[in-house]
C-alpha positions as CSV (number, residue, x, y, z in Angstrom):
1,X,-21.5,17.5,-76.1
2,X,-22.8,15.9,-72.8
3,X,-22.5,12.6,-74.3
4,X,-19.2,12.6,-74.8
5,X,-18.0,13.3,-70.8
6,X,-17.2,11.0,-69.0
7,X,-19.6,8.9,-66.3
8,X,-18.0,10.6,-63.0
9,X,-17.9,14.5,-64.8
10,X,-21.9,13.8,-66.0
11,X,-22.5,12.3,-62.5
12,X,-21.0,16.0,-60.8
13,X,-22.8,17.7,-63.4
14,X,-26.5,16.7,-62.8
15,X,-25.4,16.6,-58.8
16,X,-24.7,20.3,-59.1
17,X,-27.4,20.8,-61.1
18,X,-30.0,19.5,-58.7
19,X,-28.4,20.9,-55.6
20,X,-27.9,24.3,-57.1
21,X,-32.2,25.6,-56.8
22,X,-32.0,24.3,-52.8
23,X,-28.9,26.1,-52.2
24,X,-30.0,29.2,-53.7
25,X,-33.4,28.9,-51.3
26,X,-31.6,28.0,-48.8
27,X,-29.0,31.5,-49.1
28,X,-31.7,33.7,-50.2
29,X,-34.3,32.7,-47.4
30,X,-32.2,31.9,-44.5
31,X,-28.5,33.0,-44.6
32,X,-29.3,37.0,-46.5
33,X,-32.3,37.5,-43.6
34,X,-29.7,36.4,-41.0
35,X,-27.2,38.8,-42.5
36,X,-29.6,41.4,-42.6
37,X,-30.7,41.1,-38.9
38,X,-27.4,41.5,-38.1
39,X,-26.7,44.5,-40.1
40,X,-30.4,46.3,-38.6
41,X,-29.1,45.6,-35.6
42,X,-26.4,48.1,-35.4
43,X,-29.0,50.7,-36.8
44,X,-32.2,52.9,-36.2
45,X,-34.0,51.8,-38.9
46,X,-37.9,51.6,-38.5
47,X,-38.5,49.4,-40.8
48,X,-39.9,51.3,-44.2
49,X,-37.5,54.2,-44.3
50,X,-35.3,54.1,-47.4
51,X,-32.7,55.6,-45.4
52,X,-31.1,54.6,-41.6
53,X,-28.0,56.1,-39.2
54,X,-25.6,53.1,-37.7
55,X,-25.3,53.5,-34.2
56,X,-23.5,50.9,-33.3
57,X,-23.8,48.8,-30.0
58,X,-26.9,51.5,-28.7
59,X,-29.2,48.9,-29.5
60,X,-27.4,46.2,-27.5
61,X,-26.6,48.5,-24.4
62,X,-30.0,49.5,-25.1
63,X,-31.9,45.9,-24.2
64,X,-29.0,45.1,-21.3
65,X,-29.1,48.5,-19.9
66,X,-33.0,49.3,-19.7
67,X,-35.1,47.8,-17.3
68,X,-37.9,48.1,-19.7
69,X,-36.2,45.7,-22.2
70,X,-34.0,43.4,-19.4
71,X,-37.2,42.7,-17.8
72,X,-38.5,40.4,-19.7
73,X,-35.5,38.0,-18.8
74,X,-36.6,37.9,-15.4
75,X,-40.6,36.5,-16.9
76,X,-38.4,33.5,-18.6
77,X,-37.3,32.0,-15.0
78,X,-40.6,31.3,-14.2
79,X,-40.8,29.1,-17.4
80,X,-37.6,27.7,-16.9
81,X,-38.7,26.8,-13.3
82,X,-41.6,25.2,-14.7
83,X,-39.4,23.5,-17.2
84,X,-37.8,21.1,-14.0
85,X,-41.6,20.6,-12.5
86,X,-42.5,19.1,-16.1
87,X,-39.3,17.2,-16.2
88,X,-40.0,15.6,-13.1
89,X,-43.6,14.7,-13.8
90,X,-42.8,13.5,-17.4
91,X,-40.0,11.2,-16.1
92,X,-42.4,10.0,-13.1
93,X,-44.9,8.6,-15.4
94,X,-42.6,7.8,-18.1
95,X,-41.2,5.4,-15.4
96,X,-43.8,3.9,-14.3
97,X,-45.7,3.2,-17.6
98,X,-42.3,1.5,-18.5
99,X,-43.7,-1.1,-16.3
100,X,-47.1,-3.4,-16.6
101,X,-49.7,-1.3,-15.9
102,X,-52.9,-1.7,-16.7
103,X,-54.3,0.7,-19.3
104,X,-50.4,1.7,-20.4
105,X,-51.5,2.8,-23.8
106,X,-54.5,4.7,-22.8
107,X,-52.6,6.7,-20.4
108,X,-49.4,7.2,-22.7
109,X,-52.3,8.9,-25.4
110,X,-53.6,11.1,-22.5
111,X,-50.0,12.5,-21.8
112,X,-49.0,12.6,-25.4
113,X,-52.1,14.1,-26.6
114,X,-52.0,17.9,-25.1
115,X,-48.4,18.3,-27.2
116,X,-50.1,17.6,-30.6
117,X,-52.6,20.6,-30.1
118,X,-52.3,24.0,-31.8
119,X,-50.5,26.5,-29.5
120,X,-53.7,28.7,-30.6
121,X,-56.4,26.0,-29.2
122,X,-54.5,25.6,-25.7
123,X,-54.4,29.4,-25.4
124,X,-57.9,29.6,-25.8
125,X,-58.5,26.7,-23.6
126,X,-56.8,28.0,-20.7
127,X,-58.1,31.8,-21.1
128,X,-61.8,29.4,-20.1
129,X,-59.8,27.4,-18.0
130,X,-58.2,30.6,-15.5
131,X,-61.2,33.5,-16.8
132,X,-63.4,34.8,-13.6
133,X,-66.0,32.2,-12.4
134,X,-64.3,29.6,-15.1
135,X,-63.8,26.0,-14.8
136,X,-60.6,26.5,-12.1
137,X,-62.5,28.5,-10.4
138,X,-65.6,26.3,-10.2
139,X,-63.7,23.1,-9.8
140,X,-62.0,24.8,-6.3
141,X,-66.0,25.3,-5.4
142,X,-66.8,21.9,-5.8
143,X,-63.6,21.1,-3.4
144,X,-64.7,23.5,-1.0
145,X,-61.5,25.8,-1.7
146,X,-63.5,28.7,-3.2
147,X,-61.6,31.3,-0.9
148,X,-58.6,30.3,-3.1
149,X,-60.0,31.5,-6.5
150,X,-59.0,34.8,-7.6
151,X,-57.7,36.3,-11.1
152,X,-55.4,34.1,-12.2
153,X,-54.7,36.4,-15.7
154,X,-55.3,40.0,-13.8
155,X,-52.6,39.2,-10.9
156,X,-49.2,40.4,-11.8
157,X,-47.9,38.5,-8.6
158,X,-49.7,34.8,-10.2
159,X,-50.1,35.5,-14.0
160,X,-46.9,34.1,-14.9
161,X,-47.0,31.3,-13.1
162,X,-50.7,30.6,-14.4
163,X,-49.3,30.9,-17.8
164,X,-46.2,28.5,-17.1
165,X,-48.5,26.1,-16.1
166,X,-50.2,26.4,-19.4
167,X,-47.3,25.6,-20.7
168,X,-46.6,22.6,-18.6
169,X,-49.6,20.6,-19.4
170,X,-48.5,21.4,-23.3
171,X,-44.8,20.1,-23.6
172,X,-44.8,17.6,-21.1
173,X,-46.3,14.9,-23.3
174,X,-42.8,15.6,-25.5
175,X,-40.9,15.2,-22.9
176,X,-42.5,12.4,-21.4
177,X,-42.3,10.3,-24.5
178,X,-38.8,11.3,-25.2
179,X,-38.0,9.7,-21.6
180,X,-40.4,6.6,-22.3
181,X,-38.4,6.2,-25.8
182,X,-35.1,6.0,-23.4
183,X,-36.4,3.7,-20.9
184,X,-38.0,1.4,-23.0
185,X,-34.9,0.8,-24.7
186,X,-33.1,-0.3,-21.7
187,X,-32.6,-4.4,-22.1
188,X,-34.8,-6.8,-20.2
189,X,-32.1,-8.9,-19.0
190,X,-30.9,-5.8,-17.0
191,X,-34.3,-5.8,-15.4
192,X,-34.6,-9.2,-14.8
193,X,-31.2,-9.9,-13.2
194,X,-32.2,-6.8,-10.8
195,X,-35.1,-8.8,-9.9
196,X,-32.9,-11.6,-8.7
197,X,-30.8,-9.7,-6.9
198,X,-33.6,-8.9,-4.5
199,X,-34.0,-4.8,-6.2
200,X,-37.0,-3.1,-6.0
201,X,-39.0,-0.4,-8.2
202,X,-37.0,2.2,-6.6
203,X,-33.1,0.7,-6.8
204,X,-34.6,0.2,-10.9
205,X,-34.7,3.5,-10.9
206,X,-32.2,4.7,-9.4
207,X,-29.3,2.0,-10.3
208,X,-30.6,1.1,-13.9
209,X,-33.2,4.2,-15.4
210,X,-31.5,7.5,-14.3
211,X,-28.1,6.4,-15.4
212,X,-29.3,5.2,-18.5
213,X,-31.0,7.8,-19.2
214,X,-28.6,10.9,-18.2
215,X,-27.8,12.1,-21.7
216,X,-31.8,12.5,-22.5
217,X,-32.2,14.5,-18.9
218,X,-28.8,17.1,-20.0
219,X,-30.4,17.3,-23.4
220,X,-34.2,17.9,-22.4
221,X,-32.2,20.4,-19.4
222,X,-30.7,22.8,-22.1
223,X,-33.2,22.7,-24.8
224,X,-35.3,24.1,-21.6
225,X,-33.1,27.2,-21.4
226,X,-34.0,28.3,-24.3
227,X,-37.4,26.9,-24.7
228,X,-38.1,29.2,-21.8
229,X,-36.1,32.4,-23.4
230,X,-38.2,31.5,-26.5
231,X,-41.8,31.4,-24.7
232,X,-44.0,32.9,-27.0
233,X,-47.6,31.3,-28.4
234,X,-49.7,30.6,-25.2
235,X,-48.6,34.4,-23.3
236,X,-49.5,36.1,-27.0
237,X,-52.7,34.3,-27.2
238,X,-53.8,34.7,-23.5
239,X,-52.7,38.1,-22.4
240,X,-50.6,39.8,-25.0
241,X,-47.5,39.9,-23.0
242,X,-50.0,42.5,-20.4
243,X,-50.1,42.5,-16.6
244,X,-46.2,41.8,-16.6
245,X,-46.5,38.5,-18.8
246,X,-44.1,40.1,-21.6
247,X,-41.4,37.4,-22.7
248,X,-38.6,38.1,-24.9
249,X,-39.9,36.9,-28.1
250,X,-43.6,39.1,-27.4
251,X,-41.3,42.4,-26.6
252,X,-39.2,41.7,-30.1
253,X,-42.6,41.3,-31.9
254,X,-44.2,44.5,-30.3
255,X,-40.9,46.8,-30.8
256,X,-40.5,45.6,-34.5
257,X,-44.1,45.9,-35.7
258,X,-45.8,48.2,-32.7
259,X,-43.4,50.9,-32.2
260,X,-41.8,50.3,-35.6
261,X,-38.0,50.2,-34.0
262,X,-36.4,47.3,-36.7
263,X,-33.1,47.8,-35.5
264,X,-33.6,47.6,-31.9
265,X,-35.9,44.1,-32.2
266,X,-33.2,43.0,-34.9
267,X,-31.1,43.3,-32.2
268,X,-32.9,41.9,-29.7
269,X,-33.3,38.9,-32.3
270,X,-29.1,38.6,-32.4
271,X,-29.2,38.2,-28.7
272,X,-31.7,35.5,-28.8
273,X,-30.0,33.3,-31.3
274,X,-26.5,33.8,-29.4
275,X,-28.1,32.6,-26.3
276,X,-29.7,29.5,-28.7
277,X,-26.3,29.1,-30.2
278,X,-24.5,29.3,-26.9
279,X,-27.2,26.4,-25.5
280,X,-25.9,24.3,-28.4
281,X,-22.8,24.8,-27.8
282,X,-23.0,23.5,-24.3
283,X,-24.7,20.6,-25.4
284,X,-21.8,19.3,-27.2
285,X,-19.5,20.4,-24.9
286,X,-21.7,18.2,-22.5
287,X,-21.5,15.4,-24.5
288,X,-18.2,15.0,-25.5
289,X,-17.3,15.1,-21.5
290,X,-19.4,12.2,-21.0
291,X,-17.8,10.2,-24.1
């Protein structure tokens, strides 16, 4: 019987075929959990009950309304303010290893190399790195700035900009080869006839690199917005969201699986993907001015 359709109908056939297992997946693992958050989140389900009341928007006044859940908002500008510190020092030496420098490669693999580590492995690193008598603190000794040490992780005032700086070392090799990938792809002739014109390093940059570059910079700019809402491996691993280090995505974790409140982190999860879908959003919008 399938030999006797024709070429295009057997074609559709084996298409739909193949596509149908994926798109299955696809529903029953992504979409039906999506749907699901969002039903949750109108709920006080604890997660095991067979049973759960709707409550409506309670959960959603619930995380804009208490200072015990909007707080954590407030721990995300200090990643976002690290966010422009590592843009800047990404597209600094993404600038000038665009240039002839002598050992280019070695130092691209030195700024590249702190991104391909685990999350788990930096967190560890830097609990040494900022611990009581630990390597910060000896390496201020051997400057002669040992009044300056103090408890980098026990400080509510300094913990979360200790932590942002964890963070810092870890993505800026992304962002820095990101920006390299842009500049390098700038023409040479553009370079040269700069040269003739009598410009130096710095009209480069300014006339030729950051104009060429300004779609990467509003891109890497919005993907930090919700990087920073999104923080969630390094403050986990290194303080457990304590001394006032709790991010968004550590407070969802603890009210889902700590205090057993599904509907309240489901709707805490809604908010974050609005916020990543809003980010998006702005993106294009972003884009499509600049075309």
């Amino acid at each position: 019987m399938f030999a006797n359709l024709s070429y295009k109908t057997q074609r559709r056939i084996i298409i739909i075929a193949f596509s149908l297992i994926p798109v299955v997946l696809l529903f029953t693992f992504a979409y039906l959990p999506v749907f699901n958050m969002f039903k949750y989140s109108f709920t006080n389900w604890n997660g095991y009950s067979k049973s759960f009341d709707y409550v409506g928007f309670e959960n959603y006044k619930t995380i804009f309304t208490n200072p015990k859940y909007f707080s954590v908002f407030k721990v995300s500008l200090y990643y976002f303010g690290a966010t422009f510190v590592q843009m800047g020092l990404a597209l600094y030496f993404a600038t000038i290893l665009s240039f002839n420098v002598r050992f280019k490669n070695f130092f691209k693999g030195v700024l590249f190399f702190p991104y391909l580590l685990n999350g788990v492995a930096i967190g560890f690193i830097f609990l040494v790195f900022f611990r009581p008598d630990g390597t910060l603190d000896t390496l201020l000794q051997v400057l002669g700035l040992g009044h300056l040490s103090q408890g980098w992780l026990l400080n509510p005032s300094i913990i979360n900009i200790s932590l942002a700086g964890a963070s810092l070392w870890r993505y800026m090799g992304f962002n820095f080869i990101i920006f390299l990938g842009a500049i390098s792809s700038i023409g040479k002739d553009i370079y040269e006839a700069a040269d003739i014109d009598g410009a130096n390093r710095w009209h480069q940059f300014r006339h030729i690199i950051l104009p060429s570059i300004k779609r990467i910079l509003q891109l890497n700019l919005i993907l930090a917005i919700s990087g920073a809402i999104s923080a969630f491996d390094i403050p986990y691993i290194m303080t457990g969201g304590s001394n006032g280090s709790n991010t968004f995505v550590i407070q969802t974790v603890d009210v889902a699986f700590k205090y057993s409140k599904l509907g309240l982190a489901s709707a805490m999860a809604v908010v974050l993907l609005i916020i990543v879908i809003l980010v998006t959003l702005l993106q294009r919008v972003l884009i499509k001015g600049d075309d």
